[in-house]
C-alpha positions as CSV (number, residue, x, y, z in Angstrom):
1,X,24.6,7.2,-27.3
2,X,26.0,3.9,-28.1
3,X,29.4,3.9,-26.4
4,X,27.9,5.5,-22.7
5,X,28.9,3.0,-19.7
6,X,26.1,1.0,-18.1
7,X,25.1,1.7,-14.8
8,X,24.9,-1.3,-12.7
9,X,21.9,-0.6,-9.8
10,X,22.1,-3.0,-7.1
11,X,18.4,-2.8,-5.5
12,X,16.4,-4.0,-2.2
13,X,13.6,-4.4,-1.2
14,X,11.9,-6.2,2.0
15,X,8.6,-5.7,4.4
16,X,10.3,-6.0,7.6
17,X,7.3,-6.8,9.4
18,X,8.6,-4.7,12.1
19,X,5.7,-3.6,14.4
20,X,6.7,-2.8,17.8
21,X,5.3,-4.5,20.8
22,X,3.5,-7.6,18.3
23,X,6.4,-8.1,15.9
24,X,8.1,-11.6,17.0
25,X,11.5,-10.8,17.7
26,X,11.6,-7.4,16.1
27,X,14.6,-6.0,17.6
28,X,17.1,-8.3,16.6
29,X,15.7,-9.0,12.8
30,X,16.3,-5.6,12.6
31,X,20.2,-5.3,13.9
32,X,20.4,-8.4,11.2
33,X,18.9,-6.5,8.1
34,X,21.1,-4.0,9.5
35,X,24.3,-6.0,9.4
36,X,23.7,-7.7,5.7
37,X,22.8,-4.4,4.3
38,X,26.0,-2.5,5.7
39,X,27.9,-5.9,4.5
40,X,26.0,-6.3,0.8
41,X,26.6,-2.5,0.0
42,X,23.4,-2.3,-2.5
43,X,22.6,0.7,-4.1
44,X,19.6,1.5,-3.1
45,X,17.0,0.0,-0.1
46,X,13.0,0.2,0.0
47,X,11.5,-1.0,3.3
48,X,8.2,-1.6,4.4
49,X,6.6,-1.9,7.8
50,X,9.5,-0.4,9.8
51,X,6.7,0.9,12.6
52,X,8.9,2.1,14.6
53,X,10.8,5.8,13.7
54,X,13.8,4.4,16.8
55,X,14.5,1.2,14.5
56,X,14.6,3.6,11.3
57,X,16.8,5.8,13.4
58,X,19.2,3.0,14.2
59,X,19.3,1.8,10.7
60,X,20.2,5.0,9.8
61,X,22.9,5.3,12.0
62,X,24.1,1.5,11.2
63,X,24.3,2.5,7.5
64,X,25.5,6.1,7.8
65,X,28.8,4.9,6.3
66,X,27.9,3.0,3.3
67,X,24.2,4.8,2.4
68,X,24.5,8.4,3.5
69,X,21.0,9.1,1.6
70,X,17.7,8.2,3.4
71,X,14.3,9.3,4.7
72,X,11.4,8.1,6.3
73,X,8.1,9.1,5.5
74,X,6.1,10.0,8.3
75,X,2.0,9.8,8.0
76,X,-1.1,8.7,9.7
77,X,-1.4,8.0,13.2
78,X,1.4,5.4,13.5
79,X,3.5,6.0,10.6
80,X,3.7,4.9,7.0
81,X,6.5,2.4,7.9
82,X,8.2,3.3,4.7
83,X,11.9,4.1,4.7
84,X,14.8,4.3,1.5
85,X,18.2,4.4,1.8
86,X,20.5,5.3,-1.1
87,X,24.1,5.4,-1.9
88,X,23.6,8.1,-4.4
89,X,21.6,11.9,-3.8
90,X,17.9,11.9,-2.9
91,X,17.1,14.9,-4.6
92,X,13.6,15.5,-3.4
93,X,10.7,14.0,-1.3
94,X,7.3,13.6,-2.0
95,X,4.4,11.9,0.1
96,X,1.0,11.1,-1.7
97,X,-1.5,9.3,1.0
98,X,-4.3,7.4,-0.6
99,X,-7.3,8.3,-0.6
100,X,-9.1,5.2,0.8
101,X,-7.2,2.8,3.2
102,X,-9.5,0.7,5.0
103,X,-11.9,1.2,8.0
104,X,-11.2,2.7,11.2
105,X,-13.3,0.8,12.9
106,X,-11.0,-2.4,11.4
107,X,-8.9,-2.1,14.5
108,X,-7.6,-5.5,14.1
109,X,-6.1,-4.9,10.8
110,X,-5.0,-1.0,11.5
111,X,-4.3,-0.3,7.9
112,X,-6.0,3.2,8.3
113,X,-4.0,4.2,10.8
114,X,-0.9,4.3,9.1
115,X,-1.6,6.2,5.8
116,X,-0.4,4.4,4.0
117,X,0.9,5.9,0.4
118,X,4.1,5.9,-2.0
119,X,6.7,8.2,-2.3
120,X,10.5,8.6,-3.0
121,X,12.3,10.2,-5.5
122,X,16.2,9.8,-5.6
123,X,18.9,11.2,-8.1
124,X,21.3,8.6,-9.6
125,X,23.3,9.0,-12.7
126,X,20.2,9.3,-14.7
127,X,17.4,10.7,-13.1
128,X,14.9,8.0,-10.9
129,X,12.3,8.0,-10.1
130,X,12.1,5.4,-7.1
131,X,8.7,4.7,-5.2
132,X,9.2,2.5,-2.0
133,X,5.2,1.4,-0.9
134,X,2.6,-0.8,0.1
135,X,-1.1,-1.5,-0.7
136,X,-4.0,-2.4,1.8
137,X,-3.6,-5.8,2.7
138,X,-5.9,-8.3,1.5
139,X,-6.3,-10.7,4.9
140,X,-8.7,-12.9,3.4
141,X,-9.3,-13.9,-0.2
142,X,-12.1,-15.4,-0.2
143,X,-14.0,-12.7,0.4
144,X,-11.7,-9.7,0.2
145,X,-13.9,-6.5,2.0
146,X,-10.7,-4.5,0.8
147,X,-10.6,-5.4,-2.8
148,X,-12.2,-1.9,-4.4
149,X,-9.4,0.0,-1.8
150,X,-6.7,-2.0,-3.0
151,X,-8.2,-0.9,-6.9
152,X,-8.3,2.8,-5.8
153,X,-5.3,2.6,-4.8
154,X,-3.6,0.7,-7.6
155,X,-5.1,2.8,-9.8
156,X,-4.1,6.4,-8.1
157,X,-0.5,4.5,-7.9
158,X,-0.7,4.0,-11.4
159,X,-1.7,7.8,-12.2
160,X,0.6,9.5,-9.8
161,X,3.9,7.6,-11.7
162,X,1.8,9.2,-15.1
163,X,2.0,12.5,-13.6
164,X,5.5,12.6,-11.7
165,X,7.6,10.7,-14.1
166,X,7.9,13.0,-16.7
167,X,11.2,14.5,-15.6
168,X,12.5,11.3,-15.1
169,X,14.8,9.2,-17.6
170,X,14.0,5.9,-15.5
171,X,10.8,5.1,-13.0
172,X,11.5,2.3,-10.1
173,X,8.5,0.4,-8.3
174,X,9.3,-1.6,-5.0
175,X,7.3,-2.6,-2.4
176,X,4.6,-5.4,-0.8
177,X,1.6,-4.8,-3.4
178,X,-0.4,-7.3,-1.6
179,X,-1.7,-8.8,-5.0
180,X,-0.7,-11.8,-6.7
181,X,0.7,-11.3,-10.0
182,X,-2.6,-12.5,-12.2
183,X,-4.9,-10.2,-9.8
184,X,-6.4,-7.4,-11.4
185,X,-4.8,-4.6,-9.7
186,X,-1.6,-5.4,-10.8
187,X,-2.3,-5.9,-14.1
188,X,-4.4,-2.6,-14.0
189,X,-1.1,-0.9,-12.6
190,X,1.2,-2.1,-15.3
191,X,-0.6,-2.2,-18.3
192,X,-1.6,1.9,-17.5
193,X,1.9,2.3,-16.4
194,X,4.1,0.1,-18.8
195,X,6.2,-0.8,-15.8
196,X,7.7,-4.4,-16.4
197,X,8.0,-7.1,-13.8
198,X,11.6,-7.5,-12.8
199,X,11.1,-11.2,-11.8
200,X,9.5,-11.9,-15.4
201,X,12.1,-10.0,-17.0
202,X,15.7,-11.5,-15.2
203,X,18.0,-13.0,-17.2
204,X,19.2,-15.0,-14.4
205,X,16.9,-15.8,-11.1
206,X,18.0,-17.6,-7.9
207,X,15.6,-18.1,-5.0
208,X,11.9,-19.1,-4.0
209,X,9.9,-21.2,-6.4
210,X,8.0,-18.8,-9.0
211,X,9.5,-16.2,-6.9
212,X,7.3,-16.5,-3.9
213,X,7.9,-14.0,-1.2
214,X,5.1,-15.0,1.2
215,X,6.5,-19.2,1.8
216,X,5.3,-21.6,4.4
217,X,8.6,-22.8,5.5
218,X,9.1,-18.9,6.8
219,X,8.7,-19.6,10.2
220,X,7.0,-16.3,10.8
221,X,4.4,-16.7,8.7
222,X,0.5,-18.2,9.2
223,X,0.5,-21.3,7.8
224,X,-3.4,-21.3,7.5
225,X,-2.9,-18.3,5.2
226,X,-1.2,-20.5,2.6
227,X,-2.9,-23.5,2.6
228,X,-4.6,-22.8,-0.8
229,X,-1.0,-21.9,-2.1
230,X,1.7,-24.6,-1.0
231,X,4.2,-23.0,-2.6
232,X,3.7,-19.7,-1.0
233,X,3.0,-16.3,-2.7
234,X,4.6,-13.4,-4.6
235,X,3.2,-10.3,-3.4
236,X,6.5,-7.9,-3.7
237,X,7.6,-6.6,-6.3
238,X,10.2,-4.6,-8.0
239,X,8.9,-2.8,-11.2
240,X,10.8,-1.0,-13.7
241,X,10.8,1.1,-16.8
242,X,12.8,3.9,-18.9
243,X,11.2,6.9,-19.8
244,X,13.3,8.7,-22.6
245,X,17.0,7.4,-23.9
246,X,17.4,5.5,-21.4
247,X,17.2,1.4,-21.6
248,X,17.0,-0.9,-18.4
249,X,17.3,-4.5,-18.2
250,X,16.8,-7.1,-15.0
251,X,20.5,-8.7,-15.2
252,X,19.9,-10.9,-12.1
253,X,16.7,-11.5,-9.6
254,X,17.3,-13.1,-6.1
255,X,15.0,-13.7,-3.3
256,X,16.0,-15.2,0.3
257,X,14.7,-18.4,1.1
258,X,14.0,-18.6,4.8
259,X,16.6,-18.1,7.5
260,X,19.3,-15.8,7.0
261,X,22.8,-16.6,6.6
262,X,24.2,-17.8,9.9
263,X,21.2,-17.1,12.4
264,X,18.0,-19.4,12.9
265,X,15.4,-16.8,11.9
266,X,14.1,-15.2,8.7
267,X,14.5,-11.3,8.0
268,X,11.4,-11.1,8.4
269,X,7.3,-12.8,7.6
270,X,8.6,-11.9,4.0
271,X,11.3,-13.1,2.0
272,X,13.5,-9.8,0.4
273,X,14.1,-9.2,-3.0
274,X,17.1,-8.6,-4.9
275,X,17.3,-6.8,-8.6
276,X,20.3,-6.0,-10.5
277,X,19.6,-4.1,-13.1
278,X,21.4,-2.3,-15.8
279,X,20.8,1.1,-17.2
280,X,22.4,2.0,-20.3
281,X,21.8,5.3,-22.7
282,X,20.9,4.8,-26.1
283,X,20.9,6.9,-29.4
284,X,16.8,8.1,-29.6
285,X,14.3,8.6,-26.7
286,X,12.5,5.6,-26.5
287,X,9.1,7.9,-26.6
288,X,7.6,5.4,-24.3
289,X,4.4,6.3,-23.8
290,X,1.7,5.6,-20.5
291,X,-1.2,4.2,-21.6
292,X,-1.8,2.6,-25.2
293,X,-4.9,1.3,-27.7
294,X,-4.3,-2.3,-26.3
295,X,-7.4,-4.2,-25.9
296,X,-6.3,-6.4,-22.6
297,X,-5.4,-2.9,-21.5
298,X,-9.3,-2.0,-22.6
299,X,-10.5,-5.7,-20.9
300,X,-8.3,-4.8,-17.4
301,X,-9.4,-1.5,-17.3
302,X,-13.5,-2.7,-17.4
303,X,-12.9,-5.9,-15.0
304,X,-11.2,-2.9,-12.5
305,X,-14.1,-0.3,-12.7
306,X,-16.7,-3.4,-12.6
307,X,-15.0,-4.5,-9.0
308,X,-14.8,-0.5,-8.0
309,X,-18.8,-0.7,-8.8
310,X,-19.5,-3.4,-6.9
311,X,-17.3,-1.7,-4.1
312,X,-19.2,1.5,-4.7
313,X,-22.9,-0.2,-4.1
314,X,-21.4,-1.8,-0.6
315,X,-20.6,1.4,0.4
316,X,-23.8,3.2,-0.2
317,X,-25.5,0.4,1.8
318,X,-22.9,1.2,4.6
319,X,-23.9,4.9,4.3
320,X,-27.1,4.1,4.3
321,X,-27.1,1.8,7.3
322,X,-24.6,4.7,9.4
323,X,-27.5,7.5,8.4
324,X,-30.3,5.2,9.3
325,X,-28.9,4.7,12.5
326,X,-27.7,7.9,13.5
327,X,-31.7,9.3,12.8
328,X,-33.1,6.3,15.1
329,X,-30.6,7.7,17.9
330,X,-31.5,11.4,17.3
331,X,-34.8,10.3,17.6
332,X,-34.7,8.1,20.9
333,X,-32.7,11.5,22.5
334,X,-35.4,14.0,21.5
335,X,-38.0,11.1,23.2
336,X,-36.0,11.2,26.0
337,X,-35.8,15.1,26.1
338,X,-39.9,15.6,26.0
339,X,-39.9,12.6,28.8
340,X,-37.5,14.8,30.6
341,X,-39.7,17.9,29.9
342,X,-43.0,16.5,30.7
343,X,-42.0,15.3,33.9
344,X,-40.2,18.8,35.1
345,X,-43.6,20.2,34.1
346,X,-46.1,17.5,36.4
347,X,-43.1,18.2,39.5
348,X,-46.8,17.5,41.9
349,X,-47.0,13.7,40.9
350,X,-45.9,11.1,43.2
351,X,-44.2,8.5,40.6
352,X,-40.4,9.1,41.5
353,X,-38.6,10.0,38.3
354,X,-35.5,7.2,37.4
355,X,-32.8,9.5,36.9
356,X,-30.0,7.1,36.7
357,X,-31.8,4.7,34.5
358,X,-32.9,7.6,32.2
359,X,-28.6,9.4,32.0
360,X,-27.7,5.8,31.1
361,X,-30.1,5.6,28.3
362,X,-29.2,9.3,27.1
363,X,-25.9,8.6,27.1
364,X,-25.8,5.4,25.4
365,X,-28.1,7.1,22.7
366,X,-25.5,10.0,22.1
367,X,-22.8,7.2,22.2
368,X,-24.8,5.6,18.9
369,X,-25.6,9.0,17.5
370,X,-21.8,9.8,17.6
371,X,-20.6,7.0,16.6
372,X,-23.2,6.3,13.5
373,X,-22.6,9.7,12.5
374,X,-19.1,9.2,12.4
375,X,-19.9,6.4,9.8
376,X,-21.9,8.1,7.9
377,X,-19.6,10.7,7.3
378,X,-16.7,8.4,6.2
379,X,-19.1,6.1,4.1
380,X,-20.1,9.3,2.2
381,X,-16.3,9.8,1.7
382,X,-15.6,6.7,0.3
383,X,-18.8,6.5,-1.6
384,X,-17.5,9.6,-3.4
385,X,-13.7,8.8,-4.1
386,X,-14.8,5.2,-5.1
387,X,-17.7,7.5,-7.6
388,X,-14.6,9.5,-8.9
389,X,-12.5,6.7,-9.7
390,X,-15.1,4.4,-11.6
391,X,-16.1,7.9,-13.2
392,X,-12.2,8.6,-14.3
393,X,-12.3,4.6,-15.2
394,X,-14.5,5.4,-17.9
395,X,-13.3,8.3,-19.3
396,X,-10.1,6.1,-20.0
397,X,-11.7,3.4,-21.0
398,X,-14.0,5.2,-23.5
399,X,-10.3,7.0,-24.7
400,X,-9.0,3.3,-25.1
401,X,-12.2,2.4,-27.1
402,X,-12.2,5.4,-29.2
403,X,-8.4,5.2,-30.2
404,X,-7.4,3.2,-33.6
């Protein structure tokens, strides 16, 4: 009702860029995100890309005193580097992995490796929802291998806040999304969502221009990365939106701007953001719904399942390629096998049989048969989850279309 207080939620958020062992001066970014957040005393903190469960543990010990609330979700091989720490309850966890993440045989960029997914939900005055998370990179724009992943995974983002919010009275987004604000993903994921952009919405904004969070005055960053963008890039975000009687509003949006106060590094590759927002209760539900009759909702939703498609043919030929190969290697092994066989039955011959050059070639021949089968098996998966999401594309699309 009208005369409820206003919560004031102090929020943030920052992709540490902490990988252990390649990270440039991990360690002691780390003791300094430590130190400002034990000194800033936000309310809550989502971070990204803290690799490493010992520099989680430290944190947690660092900022026992002033956030006695975290959790670190633990997935994949290496971890999902995703961590929140809260002043206030966390009530429950929950870990979603996407369904597509990348190649494993991508070991230079190792986003399958760490499972990546979102996940967090913390108690507050009014219930929140809070997701700390990160998409599959992008690594090069020009031709983005990774753009139908990044879709899948925008787009099961988008329906797991549809199906976990609805106990909630407000739902907050943070994280790197790796997508600028015009790319399709993002728009996909907030006009299916309704979440609103916290650096569009701020009354009040201090920080990088157009709220870049990838600059090329970060020292840590590759400059050749940016070239097309001088200004840099805003690939984190903090999303927001109320459910039921609840109203939110972005008071004030900050974002550092390159070294941190008193030292000569950054926090990290990637500048942090800031929110302050205010919850307030009002008289009636605001009966906010996910999803509406919106034709640019209708236009996002096509241009999405059209990229999904185009992701969907690639990785037929990939399958196709994988099977193709693994057949040619079956075939070269059951060659070798009748060689084998024909010369165990002519033992009486004089030509001297080449064992060593004949194991080398059945063993690289397995090598290639496990290996291609191996692809195979994961291009059939992701030719399928890619099938099911253009397929649950059009179901909503056709809903959209059919709608008044």
């Amino acid at each position: 009702m009208e005369g409820e207080p206003t919560l004031r939620l102090r929020i943030f958020d920052l992709n540490c860029w902490a990988i252990r062992y390649l990270s440039k001066r991990r360690r002691e970014r780390v003791r300094l995100i430590g130190d400002t957040l034990r000194r800033e005393g936000f309310d809550l903190v989502l971070l990204q890309e803290v690799w490493s469960e010992q520099d989680y543990s430290d944190l947690k010990v660092k900022l026992a005193g002033c956030y006695p609330f975290s959790h670190y979700f633990r997935s994949g091989v290496i971890g999902s580097g995703l961590c929140v720490f809260s002043r206030f309850p966390i009530l429950d966890t929950f870990l979603y992995q996407y369904s597509l993440n990348g190649y494993p045989y991508m070991l230079q960029h190792g986003d399958w490796f760490c499972g990546k997914e979102p996940g967090s939900r913390a108690g507050v005055t009014a219930p929140l929802l809070s997701l700390s998370l990160q998409l599959h990179a992008e690594y090069c724009r020009d031709k983005d291998a990774y753009l139908p992943h990044r879709l899948v995974q925008a787009w099961e983002l988008a329906q797991f806040i549809r199906h976990t919010s609805k106990a909630a009275d407000v739902v907050l987004l943070g994280g790197d999304l790796n997508m600028h604000p015009e790319d399709v993903g993002i728009r996909l994921l907030r006009g299916w969502t309704g979440l609103r952009d916290a650096f569009a919405e701020a009354t009040h904004f201090e920080g990088c221009k157009n709220g870049c969070t990838l600059v090329p005055d970060n020292c840590f960053t590759d400059k050749s990365e940016l070239l097309p963008f001088p200004l840099g890039i805003r690939i984190d975000y903090i999303l927001y939106k109320a459910i039921s009687s609840f109203t939110v509003k972005c008071e004030e949006l900050k974002t550092t701007t390159g070294r941190a106060p008193g030292t000569d590094i950054p926090f990290s590759d990637h500048e942090a953001v800031m929110a302050t927002l205010h919850i307030q209760r009002q008289g009636q539900p605001a009966g906010t719904t996910l999803g509406t009759a919106d034709p640019a909702l209708a236009d996002v939703v096509t241009e999405a399942r059209t990229e999904v498609g185009v992701g969907l043919q690639a990785a037929r030929r990939q399958r196709y390629s994988s099977g193709r190969m693994a057949v040619l290697a079956l075939l070269l092994l059951l060659l070798q096998a009748t060689a084998a066989l024909g010369t165990l039955a002519g033992l009486g011959t004089e030509q001297p049989f080449p064992k060593l050059s004949f194991c080398l070639l059945a063993f690289l021949a397995l090598g290639v048969l496990v290996l291609a089968t191996g692809l195979h098996l994961f291009h059939t998966m992701e030719v399928k989850m890619l099938h099911g999401t253009e397929d649950q594309m059009w179901m909503v699309l056709r809903a959209l279309q059919e709608r008044p």
